[in-house]
C-alpha positions in Angstrom: 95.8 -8.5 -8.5 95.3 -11.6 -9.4 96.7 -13.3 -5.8 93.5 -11.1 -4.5 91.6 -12.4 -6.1 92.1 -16.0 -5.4 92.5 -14.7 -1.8 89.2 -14.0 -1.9 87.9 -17.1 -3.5 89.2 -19.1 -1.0 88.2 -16.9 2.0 84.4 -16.8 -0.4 85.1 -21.2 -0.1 86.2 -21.3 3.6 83.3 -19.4 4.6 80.8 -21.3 2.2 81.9 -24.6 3.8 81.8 -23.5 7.4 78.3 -22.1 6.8 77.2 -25.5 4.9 79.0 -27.5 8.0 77.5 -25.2 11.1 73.5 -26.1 8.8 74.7 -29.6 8.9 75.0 -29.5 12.9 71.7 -27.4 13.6 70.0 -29.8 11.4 71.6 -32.9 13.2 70.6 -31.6 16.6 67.4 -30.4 15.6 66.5 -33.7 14.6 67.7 -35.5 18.0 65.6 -32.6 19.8 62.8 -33.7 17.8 62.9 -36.9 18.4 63.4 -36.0 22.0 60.5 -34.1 22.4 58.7 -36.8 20.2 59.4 -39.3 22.7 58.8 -37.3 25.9 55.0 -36.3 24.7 54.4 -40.0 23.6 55.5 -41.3 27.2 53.7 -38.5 29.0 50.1 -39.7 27.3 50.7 -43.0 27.9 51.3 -42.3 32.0 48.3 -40.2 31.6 46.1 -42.7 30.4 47.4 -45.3 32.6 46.7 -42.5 35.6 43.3 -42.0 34.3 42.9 -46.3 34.1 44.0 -46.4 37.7 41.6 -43.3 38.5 38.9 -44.5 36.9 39.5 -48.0 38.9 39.4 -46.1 42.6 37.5 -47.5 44.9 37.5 -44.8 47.5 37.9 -40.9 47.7 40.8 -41.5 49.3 42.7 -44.0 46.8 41.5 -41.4 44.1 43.3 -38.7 45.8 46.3 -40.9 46.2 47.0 -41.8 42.2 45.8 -38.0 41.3 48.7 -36.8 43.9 51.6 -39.7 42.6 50.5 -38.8 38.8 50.7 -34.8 39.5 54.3 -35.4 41.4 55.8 -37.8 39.1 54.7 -35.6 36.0 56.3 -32.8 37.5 59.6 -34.6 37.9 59.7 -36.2 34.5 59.0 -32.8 33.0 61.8 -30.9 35.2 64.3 -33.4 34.0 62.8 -33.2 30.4 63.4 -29.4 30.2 66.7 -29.8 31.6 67.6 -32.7 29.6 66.5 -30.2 26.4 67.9 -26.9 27.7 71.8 -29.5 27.7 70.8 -30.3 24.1 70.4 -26.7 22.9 73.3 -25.5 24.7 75.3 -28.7 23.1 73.5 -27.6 19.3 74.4 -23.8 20.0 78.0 -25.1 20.7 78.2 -27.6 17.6 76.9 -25.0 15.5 79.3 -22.7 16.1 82.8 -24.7 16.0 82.9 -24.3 12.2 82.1 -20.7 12.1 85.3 -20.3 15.4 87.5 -22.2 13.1 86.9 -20.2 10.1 87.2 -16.7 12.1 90.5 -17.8 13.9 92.3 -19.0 10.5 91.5 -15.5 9.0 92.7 -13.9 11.9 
């Protein structure tokens, strides 16, 4: 009986410590996605306020519609590769997360 019972202690322990290690990696890579996102929305009003500088600056219709159309295109790109660049660190956090909760099932099993 007693065997049990340390059996379960230590099965109580292993899975204590892979929950306590798979916190530790959501809160790592929630912190580099913050500082990510931080980043990305500091950049993005700075080209916006140079765009609106240049705008404001345009001496014809025409040179207007030019920086409006290279802002509006070059946003676009930077957030397409922003989301993507994201979506990889989620997927990488899901995966990170979960590597001490795999290694805790497959040493019970």
């Amino acid at each position: 009986m007693i065997n049990g019972i340390d059996d379960f202690q230590k099965m109580g322990q292993a899975n204590l410590d892979a929950a306590t290690k798979s916190f530790g990696e959501v809160n790592k890579g929630l912190q580099g996605i913050a500082t990510e996102v931080t980043d990305y929305s500091k950049k993005a009003f700075e080209d916006g306020t140079q765009a609106f500088e240049k705008l404001a600056g345009a001496k014809s219709l025409e040179q207007a519609f030019e920086i409006q159309t290279t802002f509006a295109k070059t946003t676009y790109d930077n957030y397409v590769a922003e989301f993507t660049k994201l979506s990889e660190m989620y997927v990488d956090l899901a995966k990170e997360a979960y590597k001490p909760v795999e290694t805790a099932i497959t040493k019970k099993v």
